[in-house]
ZASEPA-373880 format. One record per atom (N, C-alpha, C): z, y, x. Coordinates in steps of 0.001 Angstrom, whole numbers, plus 500000, padded with zeros to 6 digits. Layout:
% residues N
ZYX
...
//
This chain:
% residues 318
193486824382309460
192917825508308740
191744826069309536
190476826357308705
189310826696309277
189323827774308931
188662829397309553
188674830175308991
186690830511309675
186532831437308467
184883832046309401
185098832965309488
184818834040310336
184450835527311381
183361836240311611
183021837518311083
182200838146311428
182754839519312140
182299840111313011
182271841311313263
181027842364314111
181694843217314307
179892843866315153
179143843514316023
180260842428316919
179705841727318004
179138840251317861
179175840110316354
178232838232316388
179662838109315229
179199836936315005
180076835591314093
180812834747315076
182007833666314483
182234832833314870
183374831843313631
184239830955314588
185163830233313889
186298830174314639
187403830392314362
188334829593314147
189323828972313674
189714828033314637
191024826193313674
191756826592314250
193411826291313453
194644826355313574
194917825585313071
196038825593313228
197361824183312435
197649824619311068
198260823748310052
198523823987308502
199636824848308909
200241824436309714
201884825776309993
201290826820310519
200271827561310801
199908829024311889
200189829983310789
200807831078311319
201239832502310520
200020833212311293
199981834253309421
198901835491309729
198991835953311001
200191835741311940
200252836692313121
199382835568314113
199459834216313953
198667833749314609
197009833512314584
196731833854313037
195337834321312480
194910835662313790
195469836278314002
195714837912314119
195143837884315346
195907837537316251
196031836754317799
194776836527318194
194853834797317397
193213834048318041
191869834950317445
192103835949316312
191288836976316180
190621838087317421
192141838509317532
191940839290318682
191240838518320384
191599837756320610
191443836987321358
190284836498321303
189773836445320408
188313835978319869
186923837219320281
187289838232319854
186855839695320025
187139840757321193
188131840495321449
188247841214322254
188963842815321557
189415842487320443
189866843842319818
190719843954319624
192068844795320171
193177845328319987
193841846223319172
192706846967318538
193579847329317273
192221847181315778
192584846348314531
191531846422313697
192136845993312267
191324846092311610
191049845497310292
190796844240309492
191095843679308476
191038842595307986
190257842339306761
189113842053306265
188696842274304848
188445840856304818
188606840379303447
187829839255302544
187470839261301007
186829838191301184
186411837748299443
185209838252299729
183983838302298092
183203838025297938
182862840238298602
181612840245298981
181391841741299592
181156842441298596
181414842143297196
181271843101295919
182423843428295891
183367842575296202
184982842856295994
186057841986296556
185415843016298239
186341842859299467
187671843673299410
188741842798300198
189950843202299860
190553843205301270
191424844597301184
191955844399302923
193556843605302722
193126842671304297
194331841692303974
195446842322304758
196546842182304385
198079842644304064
198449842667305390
198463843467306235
199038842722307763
200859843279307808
201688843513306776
202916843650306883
203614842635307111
202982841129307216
203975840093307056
203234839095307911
202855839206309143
202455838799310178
203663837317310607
204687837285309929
205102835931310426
204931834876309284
204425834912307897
204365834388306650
203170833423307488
203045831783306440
202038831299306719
200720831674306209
199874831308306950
198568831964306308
197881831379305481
197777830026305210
197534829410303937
198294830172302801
199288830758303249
199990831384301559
198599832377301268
197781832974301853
197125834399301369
195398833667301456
195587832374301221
194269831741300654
193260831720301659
193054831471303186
192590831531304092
191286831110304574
191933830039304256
190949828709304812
190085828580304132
188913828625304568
187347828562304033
187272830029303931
187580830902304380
187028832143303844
186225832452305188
185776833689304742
185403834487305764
185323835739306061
186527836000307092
186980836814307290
186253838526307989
186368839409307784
185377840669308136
186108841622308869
185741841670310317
186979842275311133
186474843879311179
187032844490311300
186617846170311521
187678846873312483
186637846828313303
187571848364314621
188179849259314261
189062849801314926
189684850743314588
189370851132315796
188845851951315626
187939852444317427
188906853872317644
189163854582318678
189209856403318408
187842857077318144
188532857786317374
187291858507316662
187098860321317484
186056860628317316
185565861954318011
185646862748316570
187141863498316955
187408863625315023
186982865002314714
186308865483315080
185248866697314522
183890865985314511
183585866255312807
182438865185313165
181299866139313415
181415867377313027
180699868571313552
179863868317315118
180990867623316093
180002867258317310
178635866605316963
178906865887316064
177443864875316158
176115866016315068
176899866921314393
175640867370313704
174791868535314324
175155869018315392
174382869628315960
173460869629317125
173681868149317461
172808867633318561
171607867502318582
170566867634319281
169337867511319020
168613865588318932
168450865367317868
167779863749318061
169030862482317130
170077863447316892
171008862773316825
170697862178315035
170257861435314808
170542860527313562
171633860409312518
171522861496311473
172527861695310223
172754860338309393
173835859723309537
173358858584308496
173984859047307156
173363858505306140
173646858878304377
174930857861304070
176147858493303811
176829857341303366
177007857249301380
176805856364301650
177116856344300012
178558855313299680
179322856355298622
180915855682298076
180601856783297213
181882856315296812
182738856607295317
183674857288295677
183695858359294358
185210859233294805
186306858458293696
187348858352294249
188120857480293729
189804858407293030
190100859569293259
190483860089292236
189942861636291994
190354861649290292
189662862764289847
190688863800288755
191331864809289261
192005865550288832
191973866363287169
192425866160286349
191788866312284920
191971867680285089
193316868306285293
193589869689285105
194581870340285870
193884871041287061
194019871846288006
193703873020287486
194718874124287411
194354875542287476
195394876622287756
195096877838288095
195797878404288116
195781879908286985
197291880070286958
196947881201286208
196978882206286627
196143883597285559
195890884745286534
195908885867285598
197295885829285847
197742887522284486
197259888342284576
196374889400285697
195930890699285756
194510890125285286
194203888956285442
192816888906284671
192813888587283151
193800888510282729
194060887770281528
193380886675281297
194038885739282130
192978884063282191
193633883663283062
192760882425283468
193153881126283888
191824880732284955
192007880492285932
190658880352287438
191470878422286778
190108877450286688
190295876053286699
189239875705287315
189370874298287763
188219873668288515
187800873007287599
186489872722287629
185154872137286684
184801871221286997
185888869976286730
185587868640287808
183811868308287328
183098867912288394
181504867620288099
181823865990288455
180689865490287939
180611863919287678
180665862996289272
181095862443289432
181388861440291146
180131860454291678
179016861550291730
178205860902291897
177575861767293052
176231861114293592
175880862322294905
175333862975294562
175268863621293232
174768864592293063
175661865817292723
176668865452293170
178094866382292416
177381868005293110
177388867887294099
176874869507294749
175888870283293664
174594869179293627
173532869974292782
174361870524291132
174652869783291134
175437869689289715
176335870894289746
177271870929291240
177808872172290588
177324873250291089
176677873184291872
175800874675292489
174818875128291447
173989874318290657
173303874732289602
173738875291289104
174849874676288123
175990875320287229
176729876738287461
176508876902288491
176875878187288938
176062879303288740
174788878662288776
174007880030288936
173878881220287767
173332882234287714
173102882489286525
172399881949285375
171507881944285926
170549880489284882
170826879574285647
171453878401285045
171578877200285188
170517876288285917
170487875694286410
169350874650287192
169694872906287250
169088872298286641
169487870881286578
169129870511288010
170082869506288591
169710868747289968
168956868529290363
168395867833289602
166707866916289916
165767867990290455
166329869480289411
165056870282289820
165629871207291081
166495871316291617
167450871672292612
167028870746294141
167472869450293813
166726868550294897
164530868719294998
164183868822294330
163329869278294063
162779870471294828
163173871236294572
163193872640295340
163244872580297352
164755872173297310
164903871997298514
164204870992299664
163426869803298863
162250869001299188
160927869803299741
160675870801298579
159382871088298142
159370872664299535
160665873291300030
160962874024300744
161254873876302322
161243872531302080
161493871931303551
160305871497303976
159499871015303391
158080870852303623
157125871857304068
157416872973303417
156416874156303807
157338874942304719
158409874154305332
159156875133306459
159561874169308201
158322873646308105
158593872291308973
159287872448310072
158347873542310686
158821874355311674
160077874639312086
161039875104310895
162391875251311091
163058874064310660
162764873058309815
163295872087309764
162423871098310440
162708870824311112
162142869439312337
163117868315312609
162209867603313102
162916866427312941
164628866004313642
164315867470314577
165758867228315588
166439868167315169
166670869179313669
167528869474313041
167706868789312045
167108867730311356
167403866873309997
167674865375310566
167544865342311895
167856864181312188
166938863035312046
166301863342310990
164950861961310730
164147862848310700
162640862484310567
161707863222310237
161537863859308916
160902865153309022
161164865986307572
160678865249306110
159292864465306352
159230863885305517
160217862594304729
160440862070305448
162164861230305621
162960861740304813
163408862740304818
164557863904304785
163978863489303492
163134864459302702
162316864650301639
162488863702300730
161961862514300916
162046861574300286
163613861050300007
164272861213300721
165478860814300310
166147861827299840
166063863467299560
167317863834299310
166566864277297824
165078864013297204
164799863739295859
165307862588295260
166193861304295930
166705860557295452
168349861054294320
168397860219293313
169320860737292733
170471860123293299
170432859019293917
171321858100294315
172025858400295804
170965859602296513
171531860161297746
172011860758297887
172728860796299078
173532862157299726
172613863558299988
171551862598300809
170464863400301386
170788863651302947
172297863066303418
172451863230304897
173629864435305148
174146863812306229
174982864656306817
174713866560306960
173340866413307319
172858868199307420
173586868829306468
173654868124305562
173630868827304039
175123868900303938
175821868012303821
176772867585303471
178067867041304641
177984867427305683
178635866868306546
180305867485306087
180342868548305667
181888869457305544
182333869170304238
181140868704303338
181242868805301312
180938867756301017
182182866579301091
181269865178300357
181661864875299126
182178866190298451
182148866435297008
182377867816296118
181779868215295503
181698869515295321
182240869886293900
182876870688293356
183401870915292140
183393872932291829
183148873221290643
182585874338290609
184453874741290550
184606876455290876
185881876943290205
185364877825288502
186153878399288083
185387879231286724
186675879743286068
186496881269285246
187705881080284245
187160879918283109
188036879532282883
187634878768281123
187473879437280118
187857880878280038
187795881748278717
186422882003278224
186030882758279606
184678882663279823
183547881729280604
183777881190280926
182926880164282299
182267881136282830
182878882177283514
182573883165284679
182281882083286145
181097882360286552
180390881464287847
180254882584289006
179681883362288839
179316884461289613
180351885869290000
180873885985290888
182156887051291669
181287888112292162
181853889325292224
181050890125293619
182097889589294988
180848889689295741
181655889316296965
182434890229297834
183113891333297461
184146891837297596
185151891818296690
185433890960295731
186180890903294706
186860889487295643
188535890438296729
189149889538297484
190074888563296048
190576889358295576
192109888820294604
190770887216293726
189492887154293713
189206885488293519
189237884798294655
189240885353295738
189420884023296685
190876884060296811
191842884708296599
193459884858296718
193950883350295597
192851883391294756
193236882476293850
192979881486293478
191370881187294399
190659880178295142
191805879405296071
192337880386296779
192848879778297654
193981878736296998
195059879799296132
195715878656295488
195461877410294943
194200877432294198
193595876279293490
193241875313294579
192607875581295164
193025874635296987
194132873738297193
195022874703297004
196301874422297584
196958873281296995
196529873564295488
197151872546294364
196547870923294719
195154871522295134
194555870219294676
194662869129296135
194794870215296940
195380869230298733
196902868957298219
197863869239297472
198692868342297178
198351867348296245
197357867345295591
197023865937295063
196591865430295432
195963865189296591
195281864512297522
193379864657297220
193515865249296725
192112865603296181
190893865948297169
191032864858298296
189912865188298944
189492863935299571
188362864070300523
187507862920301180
188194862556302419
188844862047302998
188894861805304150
187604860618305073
186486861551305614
185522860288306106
185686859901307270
186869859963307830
187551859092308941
188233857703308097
188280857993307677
189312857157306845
188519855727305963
187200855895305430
185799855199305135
185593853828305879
185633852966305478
185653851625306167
183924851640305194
183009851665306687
180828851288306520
180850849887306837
179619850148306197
178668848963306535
177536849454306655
176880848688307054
175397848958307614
174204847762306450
173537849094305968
172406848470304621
171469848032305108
171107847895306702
169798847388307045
170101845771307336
169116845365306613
169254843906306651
168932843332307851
170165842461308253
170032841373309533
171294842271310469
171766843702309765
172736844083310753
173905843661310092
174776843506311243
176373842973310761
177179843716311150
176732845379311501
177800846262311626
178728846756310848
180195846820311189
180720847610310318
182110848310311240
181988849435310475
182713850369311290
183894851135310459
184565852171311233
185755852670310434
185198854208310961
185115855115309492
184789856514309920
183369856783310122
183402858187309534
182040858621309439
181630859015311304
182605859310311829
181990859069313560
181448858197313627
181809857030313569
181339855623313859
180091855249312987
179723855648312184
178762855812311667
177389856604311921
177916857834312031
177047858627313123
176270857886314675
177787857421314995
177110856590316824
176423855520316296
176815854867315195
175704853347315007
174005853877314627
174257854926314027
172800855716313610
172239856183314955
172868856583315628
172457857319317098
172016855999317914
172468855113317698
172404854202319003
171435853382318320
171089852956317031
170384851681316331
168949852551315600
169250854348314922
168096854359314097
168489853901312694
169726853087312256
169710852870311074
170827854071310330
170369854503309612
170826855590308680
171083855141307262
171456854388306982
171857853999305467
173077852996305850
173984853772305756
175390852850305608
175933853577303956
176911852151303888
177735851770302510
179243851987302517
179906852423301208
181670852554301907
181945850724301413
183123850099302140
183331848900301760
184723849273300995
184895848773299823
185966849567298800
186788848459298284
188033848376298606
188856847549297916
189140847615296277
188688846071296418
188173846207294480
189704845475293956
190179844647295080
191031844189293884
192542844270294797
192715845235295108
194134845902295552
194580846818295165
193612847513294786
193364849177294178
194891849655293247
194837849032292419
196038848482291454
197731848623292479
197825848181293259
198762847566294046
199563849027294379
201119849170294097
201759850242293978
202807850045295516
202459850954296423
203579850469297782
204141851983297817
205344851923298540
206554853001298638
206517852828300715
206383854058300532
207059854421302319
208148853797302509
208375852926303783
209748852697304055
210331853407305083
209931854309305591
210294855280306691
210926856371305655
212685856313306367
214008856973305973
213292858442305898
213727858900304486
213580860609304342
211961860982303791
211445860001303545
209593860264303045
210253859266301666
209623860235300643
209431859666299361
208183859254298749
207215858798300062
206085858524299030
205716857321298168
205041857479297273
204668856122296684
203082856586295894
202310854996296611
200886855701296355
200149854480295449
199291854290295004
198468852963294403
197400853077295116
197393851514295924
195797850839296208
195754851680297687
195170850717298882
195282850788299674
194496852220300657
193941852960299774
193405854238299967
194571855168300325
195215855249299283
195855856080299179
197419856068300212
197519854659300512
198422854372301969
197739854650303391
196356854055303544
195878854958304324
195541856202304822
195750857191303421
195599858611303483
197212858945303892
197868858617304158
199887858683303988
199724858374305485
199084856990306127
199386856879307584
198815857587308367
197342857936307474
196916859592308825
197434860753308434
197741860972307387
198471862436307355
199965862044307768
200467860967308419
202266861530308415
202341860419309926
201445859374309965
201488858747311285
202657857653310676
202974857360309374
203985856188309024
203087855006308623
203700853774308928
202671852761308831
203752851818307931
204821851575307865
205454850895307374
205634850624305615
205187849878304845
205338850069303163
205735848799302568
205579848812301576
206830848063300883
206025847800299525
205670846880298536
205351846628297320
206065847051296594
205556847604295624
206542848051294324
206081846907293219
206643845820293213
206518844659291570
206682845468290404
205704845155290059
205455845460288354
206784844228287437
206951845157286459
208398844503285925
208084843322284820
//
């Protein structure tokens, strides 16, 4: 069995016997790299899939091996406030671009002394979700385009305060990309919010509070509360990049690691790598006294950093 290898440090190959188990894939991997704790992706890079490491003694021809090529990713420690890296002077924001992958239909809470209902206003999963819902908020409304727009057209005539070693690239840089519809526009912006959703009653689509009016954030807060039990958020530690500049073969785990490849290389356009065809795949905690059960390998990864359990189990469809 031939297998091919890429990772951050170069390419390579290696042969095993028709009898070698994934654990021996695993091994001459490690051994190969030099990496002790990592990741496994294959298939085509439109729709890479992370490979299964629960069954490390199974043969590895069973999970279609040979001839592939395999995509290793670090599991490095991460500097888990990513806040360190955004306030450095020189330090290189990179733009990540993904997909938000679930989306809550109906979150709300109710609110008898107001006679109503505070709901969240899910906005569309795109990078423009912020403009989208910060517009929406305002009193007069403001479409994105003309929102990004603004903040372009404001950063330009404020160079001075925005320079290149608070935006990380040069202002014109900045500019040009965060008029993109397709951008983030960079960490500056977005380092705490990598998705934004308006709150509102529904009776009225009330946007605007006085800001001593505590009993809406009392109820803010709940609506929070609901939606961190649905898991309703970003984890960008959790983000398995790639790197969009052509001829690089980086790829990393976490928006830290992303940050240091921008800091150390200059390249600022990394990609999320998204399991396209596991997604589906229903696993149950096997650690005694946890009832979880999640679909698609996101959502097990969000279970092993919030609880530190690594152990799961397939649930077969009947």
């Amino acid at each position: 069995m031939k297998v091919r290898y890429k990772w951050p440090g170069g390419t390579g190959i290696i042969t095993l016997g028709d009898d070698a188990t994934l654990g021996d894939v695993v091994r001459e991997l490690a051994s190969k790299t030099s990496l002790s704790n990592f990741g496994i992706k294959f298939g085509p890079p439109t729709a890479m899939k992370t490979l299964d490491m629960s069954g490390l003694d199974q043969l590895a021809k069973k999970f279609g091996l040979h001839g592939e090529t395999l995509t290793i990713v670090p599991y490095e420690a991460h500097l888990s406030p990513t806040k360190q890296f955004a306030g450095e002077v020189g330090i290189l924001e990179p733009e990540i671009h993904r997909r938000q992958t679930m989306v809550p239909q109906d979150v709300h809470v109710p609110w008898e002394v107001r006679d109503g209902t505070l709901l969240l206003r899910v906005m569309p999963s795109d990078n423009s979700c912020l403009f989208t819902a910060f517009g929406g908020v305002l009193p007069q409304p403001v479409l994105p385009s003309k929102l990004r727009q603004m903040m372009s057209d404001y950063i330009q005539e404020h160079v001075d305060v925005y320079s290149e070693a608070i935006l990380g690239v040069p202002p014109d840089q900045y500019c040009r990309g965060i008029v993109d519809p397709d951008r983030w526009g960079g960490a500056f912006s977005y380092s705490e919010y990598p998705h934004t959703d308006p709150m509102l009653p529904i009776e009225m689509d009330r946007t605007v509070w006085p800001i001593e009016d505590e009993e809406v954030l009392i109820k803010a807060q709940e609506l929070v509360g609901k939606l961190h039990g649905a898991h309703y958020y970003t984890n960008m530690d959790g983000l398995v990049l790639k790197c969009d500049i052509a001829d690089c073969a980086w790829i990393g785990l976490g928006q830290a690691e992303g940050q240091r490849h921008a800091a150390e290389t200059g390249h600022a356009q990394l990609s999320e790598i998204v399991d396209k065809q596991t997604d589906a795949v229903l696993r149950k905690c096997n650690i005694p006294g946890c009832d979880f059960m999640g679909q698609g390998d996101v959502a097990a990864t969000r279970h092993s950093q919030d609880t530190g359990h690594e152990s799961y189990s397939v649930i077969e469809d009947w």
